[in-house]
DRENROZA-27267 format. One record per residue (C-alpha): residue number from 1; residue in three letters; chain; x, y, z. Coordinates in nm, 4 decimals. Example, Ala and Ser with C-alpha at 12.3 -4.5 7.8 and 13.67 -1.06 7.14 Angstrom:
2
1:Ala:A:1.2300:-0.4500:0.7800
2:Ser:A:1.3670:-0.1060:0.7140
END
This chain:
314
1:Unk:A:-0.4656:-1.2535:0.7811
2:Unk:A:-0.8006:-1.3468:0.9671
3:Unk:A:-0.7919:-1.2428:1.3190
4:Unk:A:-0.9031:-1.5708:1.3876
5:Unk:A:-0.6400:-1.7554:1.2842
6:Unk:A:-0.4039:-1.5115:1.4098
7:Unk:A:-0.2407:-1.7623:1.6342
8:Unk:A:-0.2306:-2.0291:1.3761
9:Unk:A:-0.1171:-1.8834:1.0838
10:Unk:A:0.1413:-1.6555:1.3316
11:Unk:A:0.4589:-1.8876:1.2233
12:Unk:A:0.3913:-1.7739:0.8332
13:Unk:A:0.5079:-1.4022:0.9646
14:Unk:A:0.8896:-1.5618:0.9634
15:Unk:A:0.8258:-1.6250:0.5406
16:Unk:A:0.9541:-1.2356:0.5750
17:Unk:A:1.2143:-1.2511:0.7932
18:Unk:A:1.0056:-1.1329:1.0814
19:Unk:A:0.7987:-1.1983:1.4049
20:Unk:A:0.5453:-1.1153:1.6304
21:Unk:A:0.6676:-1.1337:1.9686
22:Unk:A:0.3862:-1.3051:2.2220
23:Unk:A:0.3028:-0.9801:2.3844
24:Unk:A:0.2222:-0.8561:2.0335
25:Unk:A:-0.0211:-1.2100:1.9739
26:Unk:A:-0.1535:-1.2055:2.2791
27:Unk:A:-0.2623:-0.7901:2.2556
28:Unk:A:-0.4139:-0.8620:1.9057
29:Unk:A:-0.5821:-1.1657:2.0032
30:Unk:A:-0.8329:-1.0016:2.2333
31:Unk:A:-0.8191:-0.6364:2.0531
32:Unk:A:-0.8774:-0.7399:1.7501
33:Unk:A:-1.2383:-0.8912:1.8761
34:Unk:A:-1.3184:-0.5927:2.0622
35:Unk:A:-1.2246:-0.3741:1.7424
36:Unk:A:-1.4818:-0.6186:1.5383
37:Unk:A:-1.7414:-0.5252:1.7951
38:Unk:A:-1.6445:-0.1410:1.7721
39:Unk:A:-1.6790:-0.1351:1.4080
40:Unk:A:-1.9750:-0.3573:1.3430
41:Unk:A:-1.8463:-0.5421:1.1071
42:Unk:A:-1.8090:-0.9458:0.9888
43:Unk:A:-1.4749:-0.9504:0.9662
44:Unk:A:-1.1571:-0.7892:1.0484
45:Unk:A:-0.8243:-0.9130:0.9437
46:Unk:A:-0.4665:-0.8075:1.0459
47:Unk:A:-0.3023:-0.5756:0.8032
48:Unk:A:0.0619:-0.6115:0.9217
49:Unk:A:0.3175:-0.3650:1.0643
50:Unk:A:0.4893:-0.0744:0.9319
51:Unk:A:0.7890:-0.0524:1.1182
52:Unk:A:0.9187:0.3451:1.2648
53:Unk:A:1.1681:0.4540:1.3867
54:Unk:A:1.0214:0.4783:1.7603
55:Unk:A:0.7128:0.2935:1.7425
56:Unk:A:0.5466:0.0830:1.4905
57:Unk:A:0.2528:0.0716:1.3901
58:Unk:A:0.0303:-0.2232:1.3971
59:Unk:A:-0.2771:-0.2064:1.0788
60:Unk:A:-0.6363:-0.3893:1.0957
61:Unk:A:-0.8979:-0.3403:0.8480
62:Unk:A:-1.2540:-0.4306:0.8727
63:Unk:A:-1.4917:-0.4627:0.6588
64:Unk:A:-1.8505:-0.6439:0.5962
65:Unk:A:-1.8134:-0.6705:0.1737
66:Unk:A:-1.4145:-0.7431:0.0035
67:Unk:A:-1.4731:-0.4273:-0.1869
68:Unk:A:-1.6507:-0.2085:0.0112
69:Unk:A:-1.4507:0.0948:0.1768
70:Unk:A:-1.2274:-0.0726:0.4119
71:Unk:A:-1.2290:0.0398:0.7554
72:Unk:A:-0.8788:0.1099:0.8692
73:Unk:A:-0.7126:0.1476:1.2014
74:Unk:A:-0.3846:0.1614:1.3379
75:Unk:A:-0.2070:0.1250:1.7099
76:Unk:A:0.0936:0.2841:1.8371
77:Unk:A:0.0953:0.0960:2.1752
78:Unk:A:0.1528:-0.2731:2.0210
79:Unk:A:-0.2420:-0.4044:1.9681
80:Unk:A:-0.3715:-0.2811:2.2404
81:Unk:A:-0.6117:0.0459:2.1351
82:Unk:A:-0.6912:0.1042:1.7980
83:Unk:A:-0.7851:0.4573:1.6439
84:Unk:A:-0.9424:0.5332:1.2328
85:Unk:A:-0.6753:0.6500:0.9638
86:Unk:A:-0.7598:1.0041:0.9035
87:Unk:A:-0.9740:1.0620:0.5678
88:Unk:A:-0.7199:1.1624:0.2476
89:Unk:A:-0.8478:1.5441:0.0995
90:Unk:A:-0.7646:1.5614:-0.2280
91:Unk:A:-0.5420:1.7911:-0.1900
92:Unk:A:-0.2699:1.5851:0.0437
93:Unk:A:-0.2280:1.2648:-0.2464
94:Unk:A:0.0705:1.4463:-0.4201
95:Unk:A:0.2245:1.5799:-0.1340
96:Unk:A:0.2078:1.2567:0.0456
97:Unk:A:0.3407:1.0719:-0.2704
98:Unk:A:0.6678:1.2855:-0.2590
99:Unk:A:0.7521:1.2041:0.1215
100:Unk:A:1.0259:0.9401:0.1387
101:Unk:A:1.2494:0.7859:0.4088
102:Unk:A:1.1178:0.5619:0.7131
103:Unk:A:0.7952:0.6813:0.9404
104:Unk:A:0.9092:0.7921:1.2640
105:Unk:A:0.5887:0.6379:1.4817
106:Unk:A:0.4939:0.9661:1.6015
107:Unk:A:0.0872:0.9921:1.4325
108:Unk:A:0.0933:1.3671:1.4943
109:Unk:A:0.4761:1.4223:1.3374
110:Unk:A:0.4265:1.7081:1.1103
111:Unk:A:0.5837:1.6679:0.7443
112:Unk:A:0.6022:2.0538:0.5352
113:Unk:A:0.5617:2.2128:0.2154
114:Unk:A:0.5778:2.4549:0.0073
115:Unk:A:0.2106:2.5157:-0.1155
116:Unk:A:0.1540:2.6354:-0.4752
117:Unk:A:0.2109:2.9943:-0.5532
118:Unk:A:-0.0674:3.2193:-0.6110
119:Unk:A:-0.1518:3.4389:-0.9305
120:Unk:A:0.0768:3.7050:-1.0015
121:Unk:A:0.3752:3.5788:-0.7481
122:Unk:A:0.5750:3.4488:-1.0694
123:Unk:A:0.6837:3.7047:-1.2261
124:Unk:A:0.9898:3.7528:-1.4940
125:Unk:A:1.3202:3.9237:-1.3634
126:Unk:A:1.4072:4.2161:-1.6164
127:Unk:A:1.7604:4.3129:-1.5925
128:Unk:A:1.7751:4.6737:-1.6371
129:Unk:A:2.0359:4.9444:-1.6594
130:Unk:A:1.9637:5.2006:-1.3176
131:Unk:A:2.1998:5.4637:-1.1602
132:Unk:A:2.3547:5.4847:-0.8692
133:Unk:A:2.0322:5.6544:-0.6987
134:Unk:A:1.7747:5.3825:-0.8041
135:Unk:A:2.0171:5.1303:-0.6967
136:Unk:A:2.0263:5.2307:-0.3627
137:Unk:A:1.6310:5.3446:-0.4060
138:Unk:A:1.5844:4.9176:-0.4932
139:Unk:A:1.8161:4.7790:-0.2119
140:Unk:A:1.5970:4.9468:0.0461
141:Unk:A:1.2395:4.8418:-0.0762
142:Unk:A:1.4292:4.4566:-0.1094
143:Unk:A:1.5597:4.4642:0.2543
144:Unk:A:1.1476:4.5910:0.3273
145:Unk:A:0.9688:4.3737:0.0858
146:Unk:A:1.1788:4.0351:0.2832
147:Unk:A:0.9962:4.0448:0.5935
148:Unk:A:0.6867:4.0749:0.3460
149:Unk:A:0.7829:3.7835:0.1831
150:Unk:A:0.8746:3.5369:0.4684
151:Unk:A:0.5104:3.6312:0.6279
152:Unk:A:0.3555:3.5104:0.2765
153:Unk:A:0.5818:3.2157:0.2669
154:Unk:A:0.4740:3.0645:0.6228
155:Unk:A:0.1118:3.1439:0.4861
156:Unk:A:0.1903:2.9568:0.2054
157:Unk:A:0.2911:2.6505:0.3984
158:Unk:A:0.1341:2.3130:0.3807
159:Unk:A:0.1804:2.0603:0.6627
160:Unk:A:0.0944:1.6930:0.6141
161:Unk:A:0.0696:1.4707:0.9820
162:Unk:A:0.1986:1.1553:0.9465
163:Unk:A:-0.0690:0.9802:1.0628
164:Unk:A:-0.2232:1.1025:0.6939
165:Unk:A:0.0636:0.9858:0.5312
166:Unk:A:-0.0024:0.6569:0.6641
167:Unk:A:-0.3299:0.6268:0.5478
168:Unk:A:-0.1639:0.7008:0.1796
169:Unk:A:0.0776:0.4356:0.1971
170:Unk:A:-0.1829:0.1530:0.3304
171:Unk:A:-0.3988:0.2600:0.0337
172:Unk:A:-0.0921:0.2568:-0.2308
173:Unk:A:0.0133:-0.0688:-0.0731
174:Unk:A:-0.3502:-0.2293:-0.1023
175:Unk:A:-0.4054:-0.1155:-0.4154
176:Unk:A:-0.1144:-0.2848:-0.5998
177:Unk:A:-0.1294:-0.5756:-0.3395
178:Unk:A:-0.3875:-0.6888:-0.1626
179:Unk:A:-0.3626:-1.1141:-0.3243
180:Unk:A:-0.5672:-1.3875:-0.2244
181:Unk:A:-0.5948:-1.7367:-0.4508
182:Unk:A:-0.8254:-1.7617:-0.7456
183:Unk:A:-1.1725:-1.9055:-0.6727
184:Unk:A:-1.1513:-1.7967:-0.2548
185:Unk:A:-1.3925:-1.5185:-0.3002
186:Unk:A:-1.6721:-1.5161:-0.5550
187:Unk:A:-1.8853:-1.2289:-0.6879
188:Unk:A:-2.2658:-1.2500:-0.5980
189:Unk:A:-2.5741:-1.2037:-0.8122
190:Unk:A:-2.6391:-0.8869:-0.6236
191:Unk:A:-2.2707:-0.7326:-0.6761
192:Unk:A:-2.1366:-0.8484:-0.3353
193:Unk:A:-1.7666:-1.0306:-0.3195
194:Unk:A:-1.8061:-1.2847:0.0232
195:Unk:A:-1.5350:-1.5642:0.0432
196:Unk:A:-1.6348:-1.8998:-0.1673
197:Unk:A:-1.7289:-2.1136:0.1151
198:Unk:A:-1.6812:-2.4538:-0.0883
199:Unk:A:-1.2995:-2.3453:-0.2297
200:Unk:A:-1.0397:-2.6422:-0.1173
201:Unk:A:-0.7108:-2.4436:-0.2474
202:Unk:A:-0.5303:-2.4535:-0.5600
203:Unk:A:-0.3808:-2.7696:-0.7074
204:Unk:A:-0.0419:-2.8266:-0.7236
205:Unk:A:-0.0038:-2.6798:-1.0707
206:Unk:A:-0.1699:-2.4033:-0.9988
207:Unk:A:-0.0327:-2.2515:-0.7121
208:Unk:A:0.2827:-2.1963:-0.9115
209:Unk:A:0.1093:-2.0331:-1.1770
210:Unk:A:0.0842:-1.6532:-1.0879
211:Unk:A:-0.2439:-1.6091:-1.3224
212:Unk:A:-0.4048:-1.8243:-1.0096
213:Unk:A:-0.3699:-1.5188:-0.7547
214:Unk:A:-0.5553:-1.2212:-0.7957
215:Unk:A:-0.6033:-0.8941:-0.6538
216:Unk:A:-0.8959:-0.8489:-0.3825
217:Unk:A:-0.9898:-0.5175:-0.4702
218:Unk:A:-1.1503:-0.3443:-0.7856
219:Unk:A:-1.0348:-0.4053:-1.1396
220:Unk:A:-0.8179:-0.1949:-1.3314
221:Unk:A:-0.7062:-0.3780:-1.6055
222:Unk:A:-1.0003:-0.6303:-1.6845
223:Unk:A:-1.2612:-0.3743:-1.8221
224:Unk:A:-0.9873:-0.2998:-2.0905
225:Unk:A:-1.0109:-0.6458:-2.2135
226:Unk:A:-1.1899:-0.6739:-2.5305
227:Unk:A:-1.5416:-0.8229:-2.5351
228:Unk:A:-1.4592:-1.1795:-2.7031
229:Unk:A:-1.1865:-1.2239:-2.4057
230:Unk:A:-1.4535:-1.1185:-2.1031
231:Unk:A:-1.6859:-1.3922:-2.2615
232:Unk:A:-1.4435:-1.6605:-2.2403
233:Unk:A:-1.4110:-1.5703:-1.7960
234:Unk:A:-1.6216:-1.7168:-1.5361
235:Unk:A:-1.8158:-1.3725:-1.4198
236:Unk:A:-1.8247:-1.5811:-1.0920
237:Unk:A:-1.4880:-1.6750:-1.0031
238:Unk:A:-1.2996:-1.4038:-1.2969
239:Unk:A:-1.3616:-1.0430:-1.1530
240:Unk:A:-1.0570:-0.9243:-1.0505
241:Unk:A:-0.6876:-0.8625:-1.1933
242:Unk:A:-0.4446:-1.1496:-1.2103
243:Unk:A:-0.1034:-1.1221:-1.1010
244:Unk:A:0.0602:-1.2035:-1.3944
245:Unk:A:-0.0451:-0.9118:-1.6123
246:Unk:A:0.1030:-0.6405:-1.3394
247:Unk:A:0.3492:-0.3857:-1.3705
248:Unk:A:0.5916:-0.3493:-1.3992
249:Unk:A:0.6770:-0.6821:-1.5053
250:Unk:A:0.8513:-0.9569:-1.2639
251:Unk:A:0.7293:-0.7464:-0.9304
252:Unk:A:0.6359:-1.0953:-0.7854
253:Unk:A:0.8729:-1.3739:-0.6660
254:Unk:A:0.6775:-1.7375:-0.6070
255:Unk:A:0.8344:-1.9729:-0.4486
256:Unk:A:0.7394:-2.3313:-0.2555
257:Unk:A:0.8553:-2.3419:0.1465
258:Unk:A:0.9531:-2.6877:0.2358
259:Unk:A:0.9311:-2.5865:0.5999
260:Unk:A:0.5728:-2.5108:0.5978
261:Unk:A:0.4663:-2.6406:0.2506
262:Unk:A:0.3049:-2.3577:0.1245
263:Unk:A:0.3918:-2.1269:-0.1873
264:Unk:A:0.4942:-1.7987:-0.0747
265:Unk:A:0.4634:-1.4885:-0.3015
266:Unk:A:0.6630:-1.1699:-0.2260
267:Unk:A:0.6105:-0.8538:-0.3547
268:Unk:A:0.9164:-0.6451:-0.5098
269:Unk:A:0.7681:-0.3502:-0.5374
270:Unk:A:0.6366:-0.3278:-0.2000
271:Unk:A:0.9376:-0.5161:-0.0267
272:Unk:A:0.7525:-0.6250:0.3047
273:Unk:A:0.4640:-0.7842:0.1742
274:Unk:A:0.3845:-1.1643:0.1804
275:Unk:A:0.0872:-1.3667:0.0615
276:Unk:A:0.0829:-1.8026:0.1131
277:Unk:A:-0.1425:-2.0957:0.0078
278:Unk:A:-0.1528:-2.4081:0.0922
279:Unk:A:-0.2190:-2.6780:-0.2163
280:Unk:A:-0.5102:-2.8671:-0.1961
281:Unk:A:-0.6254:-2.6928:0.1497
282:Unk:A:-0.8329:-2.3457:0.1799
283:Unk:A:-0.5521:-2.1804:0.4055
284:Unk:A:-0.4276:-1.9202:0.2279
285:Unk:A:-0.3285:-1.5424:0.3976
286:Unk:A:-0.1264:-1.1947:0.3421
287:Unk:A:0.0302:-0.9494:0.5790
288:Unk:A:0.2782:-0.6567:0.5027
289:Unk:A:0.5620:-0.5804:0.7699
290:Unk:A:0.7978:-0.3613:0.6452
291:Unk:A:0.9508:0.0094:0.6641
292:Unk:A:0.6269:0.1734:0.4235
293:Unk:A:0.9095:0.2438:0.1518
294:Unk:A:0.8186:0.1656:-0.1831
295:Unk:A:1.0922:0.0358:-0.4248
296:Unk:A:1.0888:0.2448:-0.7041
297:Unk:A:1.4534:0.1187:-0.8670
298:Unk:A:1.2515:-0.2000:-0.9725
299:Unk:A:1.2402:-0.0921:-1.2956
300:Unk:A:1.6057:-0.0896:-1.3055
301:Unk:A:1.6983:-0.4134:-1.0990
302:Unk:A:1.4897:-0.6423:-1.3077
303:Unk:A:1.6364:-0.8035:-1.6098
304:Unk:A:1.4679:-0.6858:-1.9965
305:Unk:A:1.4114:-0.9102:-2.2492
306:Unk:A:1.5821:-0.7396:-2.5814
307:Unk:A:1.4267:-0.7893:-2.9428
308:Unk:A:1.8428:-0.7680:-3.1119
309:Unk:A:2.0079:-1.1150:-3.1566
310:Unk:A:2.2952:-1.1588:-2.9933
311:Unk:A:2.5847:-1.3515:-3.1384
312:Unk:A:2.7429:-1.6269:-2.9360
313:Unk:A:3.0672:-1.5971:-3.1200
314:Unk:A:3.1345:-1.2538:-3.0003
END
């Protein structure tokens, strides 16, 4: 969502059950410019909210090209100051992918882990026959090897701030998100994506269509097309993945809103996040608000197709 229409396009928040309240408006009205300023960028738009259990946290990227490196910042303090998502090492991805359960709005709340074992620590147990002598002999250099081995253990500790697990899930959730409407942003000469300046909105047909929303960031699945099917795109308007061909399958729910007569897309997999458009006008927009929990049961709450007939009689 454009921090410029910010105040406009506030009443599409309630499409998710939510709001923000008119302290929250008013602080990201007049941050959000100030943060465009900070950054040096063209544009800045309002990520959403990740609701803790404390505080929330309120997301704005900005960014001068749609797929250049997003800068990200957050705010604890409802809009007000805005500080840079810490960088992702290499390291942290797969211990932030196995942290579940809600953030708690603390940026410097520590998460821990066991970090992996070095060379020679696994070793095989052999169960051997000893007398009563080496028994004894073995109980004492356990009860002195335990100390030993708690020292090495807090060594061998890994702690991951939440403020870096944060970054994770804003990248997770952009990468399998991140929709805007066919045709709004085109892909220049030079390899830049800016937003299509002449686009009006979908028709009427197509906004119901999920192959006319696509994902705003870098392909995935289009270089695997074969060469006859890339021919047949528009290099222009066709350089990103469509909706339709994600997975897992049915992760998307599009509806039309008689209230505010635009279709509204919600995301299953990432339950929280929201994209509209408007037929036949160029207002279109996204935002996330939600807990940062990603469904993974999807798979098993979405209906499969099955290739065995079924008889009716039965």
């Amino acid at each position: 969502m454009n921090y410029q229409r910010l105040l406009s396009e506030a009443q599409y928040t309630t499409l998710n059950g939510n709001i923000l309240s008119p302290q929250e408006k008013a602080a990201l009205q007049s941050s959000l410019v100030l943060l465009k300023k900070q950054q040096k960028a063209n544009n800045v738009n309002y990520w959403g909210k990740i609701q803790g259990i404390n505080n929330d946290y309120h997301v704005a990227q900005a960014f001068n090209n749609a797929f250049d490196d997003k800068v990200t910042c957050y705010s604890v303090d409802g809009g007000i100051t805005w500080l840079n998502v810490p960088d992702i090492q290499d390291d942290e991805y797969q211990y932030c992918a196995q942290i579940r359960g809600y953030f708690t709005g603390d940026p410097a709340y520590t998460y821990t882990f066991e970090g992996p074992k070095e060379e020679g620590e696994e070793e095989v147990a052999k169960v051997e026959e000893k007398g009563e002598d080496e028994e004894e002999e073995a109980i004492e250099e356990e009860e002195g090897e335990e100390g030993a081995n708690d020292a090495k253990k807090n060594a061998n500790l890994v702690q991951i701030v939440e403020s870096t697990r944060l970054a994770f899930v804003i990248a997770s959730i952009d990468q399998d998100t991140a929709v805007v409407p066919r045709g709004s942003y085109i892909l220049q000469p030079e390899g830049s994506v800016v937003p299509n300046q002449t686009f009006q909105g979908l028709s009427d047909y197509a906004a119901g269509k999920l192959e006319s929303f696509v994902h705003l960031r870098q392909p995935v699945r289009l270089p695997l097309k074969s060469a006859l099917e890339r021919d047949a795109l528009d290099k222009t308007l066709d350089f990103c993945d469509t909706l339709d061909e994600d997975v897992p399958n049915k992760c998307w729910s599009l509806q039309y809103n008689n209230v505010n007569q635009v279709v509204v897309g919600k995301s299953l997999l990432w339950p929280g996040y929201v994209f509209y458009a408007m037929p036949n006008a160029p207002t279109f927009g996204a935002f996330y608000i939600g807990s940062g929990c990603k469904n993974y049961d999807l798979c098993f709450m979405t209906r499969g197709t099955t290739s065995v007939p079924v008889d009716d009689d039965e």
